[in-house]
N, C-alpha and C positions, 0 to 999 in steps of 0.2 A: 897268640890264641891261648887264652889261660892266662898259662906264666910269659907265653912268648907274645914277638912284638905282634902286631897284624901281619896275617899273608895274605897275597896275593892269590887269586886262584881260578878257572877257568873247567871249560868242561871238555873232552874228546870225544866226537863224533864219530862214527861211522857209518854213517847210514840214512836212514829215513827223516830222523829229528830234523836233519838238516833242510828239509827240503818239501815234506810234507805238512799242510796246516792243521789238518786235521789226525783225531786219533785211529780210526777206522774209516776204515773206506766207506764206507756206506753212510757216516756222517758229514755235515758240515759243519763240527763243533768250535773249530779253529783252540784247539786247548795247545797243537803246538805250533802255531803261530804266535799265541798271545804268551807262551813262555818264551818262545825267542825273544819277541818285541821288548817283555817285561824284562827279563833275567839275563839276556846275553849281550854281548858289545858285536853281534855281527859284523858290520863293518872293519872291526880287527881278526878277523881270522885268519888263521896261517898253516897253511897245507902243511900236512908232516906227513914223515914214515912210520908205519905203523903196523906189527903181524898180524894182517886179517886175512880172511878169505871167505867165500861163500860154504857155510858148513851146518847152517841150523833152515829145518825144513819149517815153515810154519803153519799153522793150522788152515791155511790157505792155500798149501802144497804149493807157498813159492820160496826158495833158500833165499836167507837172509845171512846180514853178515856178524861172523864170530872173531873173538882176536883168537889166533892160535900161536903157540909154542914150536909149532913143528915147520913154518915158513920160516925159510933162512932168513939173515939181514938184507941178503942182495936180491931176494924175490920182495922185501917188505911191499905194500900198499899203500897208498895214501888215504888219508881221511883226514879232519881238520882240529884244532885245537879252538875254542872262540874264548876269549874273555869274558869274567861274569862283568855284568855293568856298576854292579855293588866293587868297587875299585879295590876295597881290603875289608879282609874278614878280622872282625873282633874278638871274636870266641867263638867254641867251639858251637854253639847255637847256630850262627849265622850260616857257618859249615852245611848242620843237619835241614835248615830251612832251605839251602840251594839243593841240597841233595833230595829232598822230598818234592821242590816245586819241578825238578828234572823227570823222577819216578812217578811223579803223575802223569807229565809229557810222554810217558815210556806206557803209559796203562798199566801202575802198578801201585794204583790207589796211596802216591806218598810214602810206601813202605820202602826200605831197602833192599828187598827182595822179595820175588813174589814165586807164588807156585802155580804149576801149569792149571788148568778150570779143573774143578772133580777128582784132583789130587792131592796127595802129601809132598809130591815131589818140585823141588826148586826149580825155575825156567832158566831166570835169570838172577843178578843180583846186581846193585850199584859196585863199583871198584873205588877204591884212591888209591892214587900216586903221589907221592911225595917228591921234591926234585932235593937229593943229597946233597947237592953243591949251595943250597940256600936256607935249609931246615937240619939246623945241629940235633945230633944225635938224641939227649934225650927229649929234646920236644919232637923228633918222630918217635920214640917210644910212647909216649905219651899220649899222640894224637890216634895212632892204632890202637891203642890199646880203650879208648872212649869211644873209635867208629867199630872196633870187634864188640862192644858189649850193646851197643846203638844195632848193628847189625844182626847179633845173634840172640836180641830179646825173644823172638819167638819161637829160637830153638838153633842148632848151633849147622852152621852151613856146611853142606857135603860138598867142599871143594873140589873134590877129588870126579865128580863130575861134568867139570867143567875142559874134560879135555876128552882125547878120545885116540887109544890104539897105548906107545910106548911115549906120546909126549907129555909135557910139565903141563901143570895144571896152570891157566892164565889166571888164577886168582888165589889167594891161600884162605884159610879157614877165618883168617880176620878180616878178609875185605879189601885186603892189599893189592892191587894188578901186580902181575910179575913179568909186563910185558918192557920192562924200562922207561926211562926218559925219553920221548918221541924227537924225531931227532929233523930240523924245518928242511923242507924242502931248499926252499929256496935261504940260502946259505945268509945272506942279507938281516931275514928274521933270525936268526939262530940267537945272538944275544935276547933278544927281547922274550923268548921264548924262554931260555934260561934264567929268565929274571922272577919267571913266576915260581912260585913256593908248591901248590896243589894242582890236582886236575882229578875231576869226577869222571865216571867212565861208566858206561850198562856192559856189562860183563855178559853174553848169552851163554846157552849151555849148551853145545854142537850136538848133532843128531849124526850128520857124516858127510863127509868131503866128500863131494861128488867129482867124477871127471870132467874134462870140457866137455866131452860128448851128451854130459847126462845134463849140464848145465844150460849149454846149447839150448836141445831139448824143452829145459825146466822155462828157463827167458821167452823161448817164442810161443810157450801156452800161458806166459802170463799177459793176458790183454784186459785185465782190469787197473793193476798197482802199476806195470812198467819199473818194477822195482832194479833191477839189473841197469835199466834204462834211464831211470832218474838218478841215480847212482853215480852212474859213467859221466852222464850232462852235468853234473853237482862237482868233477872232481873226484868223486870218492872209487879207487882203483883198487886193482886185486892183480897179482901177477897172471891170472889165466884170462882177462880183457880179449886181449889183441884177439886169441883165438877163440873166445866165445863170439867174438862181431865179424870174425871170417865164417863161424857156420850159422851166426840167424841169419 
């Protein structure tokens, strides 16, 4: 990419993209249907571990999912990695067109980061990951160093709110996840999962970890998205599951 050969690269999931067609509930736009269909290799996706949890409240008062810093390794969640269909990225262009056709999937008009309605303030933001064991050192300097000034055209990201209490921030000021290499469930994919070079990511910005009780709670008054509920059916886990489906 540049100077380097072509990568590989793929998107990490957790959540709604996977599973819902439309952008909003109240449409039938199908914008993330026809970004699956266009831009992902569905049919290869590969569950992985990954620190998420239910932590961002959204303007529909139902919690949705954030990565977080403060879930151990041995609580990780799953959610999915998918390959893009475009098999190798040529430059660094090909990158920012999967990254913008993802951010529109996300409701965030193609930008790399967008801010809440009526605000200044960031919601979300795109992440990359890089995988160290296949991108030599200075072509990941490199590649940061073109997605931070891609990233921070319209002003430079408050990373430091994308966490919440004494934990690490899941993203740095360039756009970096600092959640690691996802690591595949099922032991089988692990090479092949290894083999890719990138992974794109929506980054949220957590509001606050609710308990199971409050979560509980939050799941059985959501009777329009089913979002907890679509989630679960999809694969996509969170270590407080078991006990959120022992009290709805």
């Amino acid at each position: 990419m540049g100077n380097n050969s072509e990568m590989k690269a793929g998107v990490l999931i957790i959540g709604s993209l996977l599973w819902q067609d439309h952008l909003r509930d109240q449409d039938s736009d199908e914008i993330r249907k026809n970004w699956r269909d266009k831009f992902l290799n569905v049919g290869e996706k590969i569950m992985v571990r990954v620190p998420i949890r239910y932590g961002r409240l959204s303007s529909s008062g139902i919690y949705t999912m954030t990565f977080s810093k403060s879930v151990k390794a041995n609580r990780n969640g799953t959610g999915f990695f998918i390959p893009f269909k475009k098999t190798s990225l040529a430059s660094f262009d090909d990158l920012i067109n999967e990254a913008k056709a993802m951010s529109t999937a996300e409701g965030m008009n193609g930008n790399l980061s967008s801010k809440e309605r009526g605000t200044e303030n960031i919601w979300c933001s795109m992440g990359l990951l890089i995988n160290s064991l296949t991108v030599q050192k200075p072509d990941e300097r490199s590649l940061i160093n073109s997605w931070s000034k891609k990233l921070n055209e319209r002003g430079q990201l408050d990373h430091k709110q994308f966490k919440l209490g004494n934990e690490s921030s899941c993203i740095d000021k360039n756009g970096k996840l600092s959640i690691g290499w996802p690591s595949a469930v099922d032991k089988r994919e692990e090479k092949r999962l290894s083999s890719y070079d990138l992974i794109i990511a929506t980054a949220t910005k957590p509001t606050k970890y609710p308990n199971v009780k409050e979560l509980s709670e939050n799941v059985s008054k959501d009777s329009k998205r089913y979002y907890f509920i679509e989630n679960f059916k999809s694969g996509i886990t969170t270590f407080q599951d078991v006990q959120i489906l022992n009290k709805i």
